[in-house]
C-alpha positions as CSV (number, residue, x, y, z in Angstrom):
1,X,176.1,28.8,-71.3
2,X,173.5,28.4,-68.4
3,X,172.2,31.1,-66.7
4,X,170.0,29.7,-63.2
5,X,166.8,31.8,-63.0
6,X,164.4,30.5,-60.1
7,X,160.9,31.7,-60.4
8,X,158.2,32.2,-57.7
9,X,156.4,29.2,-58.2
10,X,159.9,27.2,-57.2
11,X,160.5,25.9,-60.5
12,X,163.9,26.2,-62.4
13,X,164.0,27.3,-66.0
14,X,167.4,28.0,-68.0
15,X,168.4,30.7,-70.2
16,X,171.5,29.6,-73.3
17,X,173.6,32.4,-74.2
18,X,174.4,32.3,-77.7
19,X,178.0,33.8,-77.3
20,X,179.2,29.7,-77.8
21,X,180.3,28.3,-80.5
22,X,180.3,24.7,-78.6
23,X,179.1,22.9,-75.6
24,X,181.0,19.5,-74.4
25,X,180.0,17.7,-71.8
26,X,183.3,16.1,-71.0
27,X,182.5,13.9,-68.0
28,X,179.3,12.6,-66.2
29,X,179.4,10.8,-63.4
30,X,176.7,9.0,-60.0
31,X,177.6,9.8,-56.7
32,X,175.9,7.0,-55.5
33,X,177.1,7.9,-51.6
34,X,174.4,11.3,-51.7
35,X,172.5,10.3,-55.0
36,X,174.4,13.3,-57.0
37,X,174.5,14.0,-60.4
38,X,177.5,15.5,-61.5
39,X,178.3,16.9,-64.8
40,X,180.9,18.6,-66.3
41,X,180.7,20.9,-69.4
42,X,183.3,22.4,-71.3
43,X,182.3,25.8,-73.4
44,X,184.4,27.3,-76.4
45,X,182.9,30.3,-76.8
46,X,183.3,33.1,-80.3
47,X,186.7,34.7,-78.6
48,X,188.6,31.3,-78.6
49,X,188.3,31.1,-75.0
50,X,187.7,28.0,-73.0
51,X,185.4,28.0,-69.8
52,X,184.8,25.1,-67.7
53,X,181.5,24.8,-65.7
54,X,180.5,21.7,-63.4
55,X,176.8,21.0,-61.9
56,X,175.9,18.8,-59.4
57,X,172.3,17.6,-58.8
58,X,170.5,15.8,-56.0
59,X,168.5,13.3,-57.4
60,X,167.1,13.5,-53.8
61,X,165.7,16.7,-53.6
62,X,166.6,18.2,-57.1
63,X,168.8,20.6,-55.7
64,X,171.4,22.2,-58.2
65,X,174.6,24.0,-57.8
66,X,176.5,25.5,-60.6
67,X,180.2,26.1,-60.5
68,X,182.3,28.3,-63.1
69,X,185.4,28.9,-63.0
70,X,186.8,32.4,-63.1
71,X,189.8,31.7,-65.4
72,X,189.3,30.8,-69.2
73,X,191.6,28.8,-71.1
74,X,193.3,28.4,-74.6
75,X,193.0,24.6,-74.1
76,X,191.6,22.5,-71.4
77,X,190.7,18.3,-71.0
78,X,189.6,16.2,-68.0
79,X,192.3,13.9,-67.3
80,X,190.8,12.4,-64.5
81,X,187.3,12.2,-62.2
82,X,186.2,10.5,-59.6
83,X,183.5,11.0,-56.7
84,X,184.9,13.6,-55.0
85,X,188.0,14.9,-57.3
86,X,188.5,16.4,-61.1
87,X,191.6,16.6,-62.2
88,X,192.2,18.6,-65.7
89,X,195.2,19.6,-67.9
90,X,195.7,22.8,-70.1
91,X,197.0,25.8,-71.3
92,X,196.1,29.1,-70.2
93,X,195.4,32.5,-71.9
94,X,199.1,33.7,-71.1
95,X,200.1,30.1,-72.5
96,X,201.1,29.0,-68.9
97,X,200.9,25.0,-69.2
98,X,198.5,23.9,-66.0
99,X,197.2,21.0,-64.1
100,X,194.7,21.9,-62.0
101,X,192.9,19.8,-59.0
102,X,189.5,20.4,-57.8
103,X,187.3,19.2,-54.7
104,X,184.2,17.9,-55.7
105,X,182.4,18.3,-52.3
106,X,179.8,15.6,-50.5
107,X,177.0,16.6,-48.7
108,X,176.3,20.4,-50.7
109,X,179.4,21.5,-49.8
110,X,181.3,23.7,-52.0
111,X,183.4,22.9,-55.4
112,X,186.7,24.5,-55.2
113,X,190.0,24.3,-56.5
114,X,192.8,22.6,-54.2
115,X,195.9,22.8,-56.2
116,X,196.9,24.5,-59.2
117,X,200.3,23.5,-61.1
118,X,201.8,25.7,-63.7
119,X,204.6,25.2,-65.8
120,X,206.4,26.6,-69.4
121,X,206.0,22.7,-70.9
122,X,203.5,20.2,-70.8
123,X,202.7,18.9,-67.6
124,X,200.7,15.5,-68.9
């Protein structure tokens, strides 16, 4: 969806891929404890694959950090967000049913996944 090109003049441009056939943006959400931005975007791209991205943003200092996650999915929904945790529900491309937990770090700290459930039937 979003490549992040910096420039020499320190401003931020960003380049769309066309290779989507959708954009969600399935959750937003204030951090109000580090004025953070947080958005979470869903993609369907052309292959009937499923790729979830989230980006943070300091409203402080405009900082922005982009997360994607490695693993596409057949089908995938936020079940749950809060601050600091995102908690999502799907189906993988091998049709593994999954609930996966992820660590929405404070501070610029990382994004990362903290637990990852798998099962043959649905888990919510």
């Amino acid at each position: 969806f979003m490549n992040f090109l910096s420039q020499n003049d320190d401003k931020a441009r960003f380049k769309i891929l066309w290779d989507y056939n959708s954009i969600v943006i399935e959750e937003l959400r204030y951090r109000k404890t580090d004025n953070t931005l947080i958005v979470v975007i869903i993609e369907h791209n052309k292959n009937f694959k499923i790729c979830l991205k989230i980006v943070s943003i300091s409203l402080h200092n405009g900082e922005t950090k982009i997360y994607v996650d490695n693993d596409f999915y057949k089908d995938l929904n936020c079940v749950y967000m809060d601050e600091c945790y995102l908690i999502s529900c799907g189906r993988s491309l091998s049709k593994e049913y999954l609930a996966l937990c992820r660590r929405i770090g404070n501070d610029g700290s990382k994004i990362r996944k903290i637990k990852k459930l798998k099962g043959k039937e649905k888990i919510i």
